[in-house]
C-alpha positions in Angstrom: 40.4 112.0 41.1 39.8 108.3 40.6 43.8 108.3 38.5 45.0 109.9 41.7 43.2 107.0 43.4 45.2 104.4 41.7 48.5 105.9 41.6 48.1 106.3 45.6 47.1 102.1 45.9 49.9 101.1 43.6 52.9 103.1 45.8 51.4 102.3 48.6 51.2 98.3 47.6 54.8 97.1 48.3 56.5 95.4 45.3 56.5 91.9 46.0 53.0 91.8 46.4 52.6 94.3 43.5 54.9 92.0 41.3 52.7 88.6 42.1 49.2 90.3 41.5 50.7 91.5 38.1 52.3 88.3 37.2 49.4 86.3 38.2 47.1 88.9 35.8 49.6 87.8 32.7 49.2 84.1 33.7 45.0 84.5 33.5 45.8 86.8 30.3 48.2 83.7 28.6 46.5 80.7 29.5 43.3 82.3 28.4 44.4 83.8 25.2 42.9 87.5 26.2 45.4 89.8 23.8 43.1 92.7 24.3 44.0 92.5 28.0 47.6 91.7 27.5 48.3 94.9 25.3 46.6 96.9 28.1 48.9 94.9 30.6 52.1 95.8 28.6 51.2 99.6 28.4 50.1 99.8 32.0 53.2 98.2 33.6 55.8 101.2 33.0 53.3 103.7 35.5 52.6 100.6 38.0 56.5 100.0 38.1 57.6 103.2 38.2 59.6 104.1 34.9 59.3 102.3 31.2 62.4 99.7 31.8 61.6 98.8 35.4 58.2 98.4 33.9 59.3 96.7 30.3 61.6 94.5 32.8 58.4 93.1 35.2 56.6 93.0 31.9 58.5 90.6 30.2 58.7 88.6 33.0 55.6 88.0 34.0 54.7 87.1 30.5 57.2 84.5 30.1 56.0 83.3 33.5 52.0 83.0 31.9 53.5 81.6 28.7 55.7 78.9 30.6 52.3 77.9 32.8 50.1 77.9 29.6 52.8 75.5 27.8 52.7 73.5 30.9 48.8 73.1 31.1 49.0 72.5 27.5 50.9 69.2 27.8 49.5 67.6 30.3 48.1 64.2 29.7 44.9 64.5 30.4 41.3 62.5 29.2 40.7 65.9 27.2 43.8 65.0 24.9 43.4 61.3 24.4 
C-alpha cells in the first residue's frame, strides 16, 4: 500500500521537477560524503525514472553534478583553509 503510494507521487511528479529534487539529493549525498545513501540513490533511480538506462542515465548525472559542487566547495579560499 504505502509502495503503491510512491509509485503514484513519482508519475504524477513531472520530470523536471523529479530530476532537480533527485539531483539536489546526490548534491547533499556528495558534498556530505553519505555512501550509504548514495548506493540507495543509485538502486532507486531506475523505478523513479522509469527503466534501468533512463534511470542509470539521471543517475550518473546527478552525481557528477554533486561531485562537481563538492569539488567546488572544496577549493574555495576560505579562513577554514588558511
Amino acid at each position: 500500500q504505502n509502495l503503491d503510494q510512491i509509485f503514484s507521487v513519482a508519475d504524477s511528479t513531472s520530470p523536471l521537477i523529479k530530476g532537480a529534487l533527485f539531483a539536489g539529493a546526490w548534491t547533499l549525498v556528495k558534498v556530505s560524503c553519505i555512501d550509504a545513501a548514495g548506493i540507495a540513490l543509485a538502486l532507486s533511480s531506475g523505478i523513479l525514472f522509469g527503466g534501468v538506462i533512463q534511470g542509470a542515465v539521471a543517475s550518473a548525472a546527478a552525481a557528477t553534478f554533486g561531485s562537481s559542487v563538492a569539488f567546488g566547495l572544496a577549493k574555495l579560499d576560505t579562513p577554514v583553509r588558511q
